[in-house]
C-alpha positions in Angstrom: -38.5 -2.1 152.7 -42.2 -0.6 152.7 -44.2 -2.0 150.1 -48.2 -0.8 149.9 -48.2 0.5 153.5 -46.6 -2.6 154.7 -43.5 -2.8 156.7 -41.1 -6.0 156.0 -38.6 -6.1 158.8 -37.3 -9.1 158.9 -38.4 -10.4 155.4 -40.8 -12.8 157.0 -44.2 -11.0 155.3 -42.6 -10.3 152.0 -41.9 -14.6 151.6 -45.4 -14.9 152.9 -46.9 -12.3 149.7 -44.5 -13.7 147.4 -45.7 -17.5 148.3 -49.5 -16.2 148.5 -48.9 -14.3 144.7 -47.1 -17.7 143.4 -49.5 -20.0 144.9 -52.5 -17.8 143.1 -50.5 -18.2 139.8 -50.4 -21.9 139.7 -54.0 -22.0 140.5 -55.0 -19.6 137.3 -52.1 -21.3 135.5 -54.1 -25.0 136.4 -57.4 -23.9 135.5 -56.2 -23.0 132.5 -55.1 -25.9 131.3 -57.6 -27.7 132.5 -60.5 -25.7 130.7 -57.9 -26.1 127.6 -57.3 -30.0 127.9 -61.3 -30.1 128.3 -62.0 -27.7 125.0 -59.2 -30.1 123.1 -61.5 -33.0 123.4 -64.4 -32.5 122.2 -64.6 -32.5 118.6 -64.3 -29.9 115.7 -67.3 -29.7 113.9 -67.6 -26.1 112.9 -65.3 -23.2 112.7 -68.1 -20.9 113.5 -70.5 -20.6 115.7 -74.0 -22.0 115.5 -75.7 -18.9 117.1 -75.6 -15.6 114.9 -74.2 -12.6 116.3 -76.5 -10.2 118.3 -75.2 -6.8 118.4 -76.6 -5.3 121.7 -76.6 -1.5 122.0 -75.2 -0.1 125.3 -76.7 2.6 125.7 -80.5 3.1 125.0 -80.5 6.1 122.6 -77.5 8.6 122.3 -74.9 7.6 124.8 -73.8 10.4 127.5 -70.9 13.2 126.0 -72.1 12.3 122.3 -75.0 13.7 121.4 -73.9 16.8 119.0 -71.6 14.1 117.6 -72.7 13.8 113.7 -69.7 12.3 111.6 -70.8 9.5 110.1 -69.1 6.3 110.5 -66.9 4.2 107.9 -64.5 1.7 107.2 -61.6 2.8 105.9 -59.1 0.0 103.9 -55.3 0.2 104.0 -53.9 -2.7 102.3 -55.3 -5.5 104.2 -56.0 -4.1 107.2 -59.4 -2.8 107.6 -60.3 0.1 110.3 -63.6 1.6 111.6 -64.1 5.4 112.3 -66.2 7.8 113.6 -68.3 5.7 116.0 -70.5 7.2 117.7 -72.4 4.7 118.8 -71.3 2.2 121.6 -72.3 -1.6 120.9 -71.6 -5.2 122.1 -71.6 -8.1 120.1 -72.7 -11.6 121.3 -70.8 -14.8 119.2 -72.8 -17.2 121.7 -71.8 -21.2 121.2 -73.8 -23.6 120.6 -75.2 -23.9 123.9 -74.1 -28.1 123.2 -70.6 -27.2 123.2 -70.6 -24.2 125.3 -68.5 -24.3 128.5 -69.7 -21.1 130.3 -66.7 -19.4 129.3 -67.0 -15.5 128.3 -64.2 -12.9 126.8 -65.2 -9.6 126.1 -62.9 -8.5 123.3 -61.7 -4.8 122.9 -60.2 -4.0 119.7 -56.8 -2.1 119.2 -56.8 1.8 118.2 -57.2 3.7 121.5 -60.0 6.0 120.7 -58.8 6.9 116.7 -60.0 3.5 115.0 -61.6 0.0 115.4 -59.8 -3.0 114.4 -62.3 -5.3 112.7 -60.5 -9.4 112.9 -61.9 -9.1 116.7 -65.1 -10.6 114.8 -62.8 -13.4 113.7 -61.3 -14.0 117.3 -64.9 -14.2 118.7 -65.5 -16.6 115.9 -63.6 -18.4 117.1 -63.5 -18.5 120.4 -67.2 -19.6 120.2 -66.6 -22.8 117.8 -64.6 -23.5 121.1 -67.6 -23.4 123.5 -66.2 -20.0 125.0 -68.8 -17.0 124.2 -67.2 -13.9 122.7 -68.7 -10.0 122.8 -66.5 -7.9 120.8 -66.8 -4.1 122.0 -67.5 -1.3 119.6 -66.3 1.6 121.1 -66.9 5.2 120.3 -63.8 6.8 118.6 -62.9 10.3 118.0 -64.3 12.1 114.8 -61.9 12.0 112.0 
C-alpha cells in the first residue's frame, strides 16, 4: 500500500500513523472538554456580551478585484430567514467578552451562502459564544452581484 509517498510493507508504519492520528484526537478531544467543563462553571450572568461589536474593515479602501463593483447591498427576507447581498465590501466583526469572563478563546465565524448570500444568525452565534468567555468575529464576505 503507498499512502502520501509512503511505502507500508509490512504494516508496521501504517499502525504507527494510525496510533500517532488517534493519539492527536484524544488530545483535541480532552482539551475540549476541559475548556467546556471550565466554561460550565462559571456562572451565567448575561446572554450577551459586555463589549459591543466592532466591525473592522479588511481591507483599507476598495478591496483588490472589486473596484467597478457598484450594486448596492441589501437584505433580502424570505419567511424567517434573512439573507445579505451584493457585498462588496469585506468586514470582520469583533463580539469580544468581557475581558472577566474571557478565556482567550477565538472562532472566526463564516456564514453559509458560498459567494451568492450572507446568512445573518452568525451575529447570534458570536453572541453567544462571547457570553461564554470565547471571542467571536463573524466574516462578511463579498458576494456576487445579484
Amino acid at each position: 500500500m503507498k499512502i502520501v509517498g509512503m511505502k507500508f510493507r509490512n504494516g508496521k508504519r501504517w499502525r504507527t500513523v494510525v496510533a500517532f492520528s488517534f493519539s492527536l484526537t484524544a488530545a483535541f478531544l480532552l482539551t475540549a472538554a476541559i475548556a467546556q467543563e471550565t466554561n460550565n462553571s462559571k456562572p451565567e450572568s448575561m446572554a450577551t456580551s459586555a463589549v459591543a461589536p466592532k466591525v473592522i474593515n479588511i481591507w483599507p479602501g476598495v478591496a483588490p478585484g472589486s473596484k467597478h463593483w457598484k450594486q448596492k447591498e441589501a437584505t433580502l427576507h424570505m419567511g424567517p430567514m434573512e439573507s445579505i447581498v451584493n457585498v462588496t465590501t469585506p468586514t470582520l466583526t469583533a463580539y469580544l467578552p468581557d475581558p472577566a469572563k474571557a478565556t482567550g478563546t477565538a472562532v472566526i465565524i463564516a456564514p453559509g451562502g458560498g459567494f451568492l448570500f450572507l446568512g445573518t444568525d452568525t451575529h447570534e452565534v458570536a453572541e453567544w459564544l462571547a457570553a461564554r468567555g470565547i471571542a467571536g468575529f463573524v466574516l462578511k464576505y463579498r458576494t456576487a452581484q445579484i
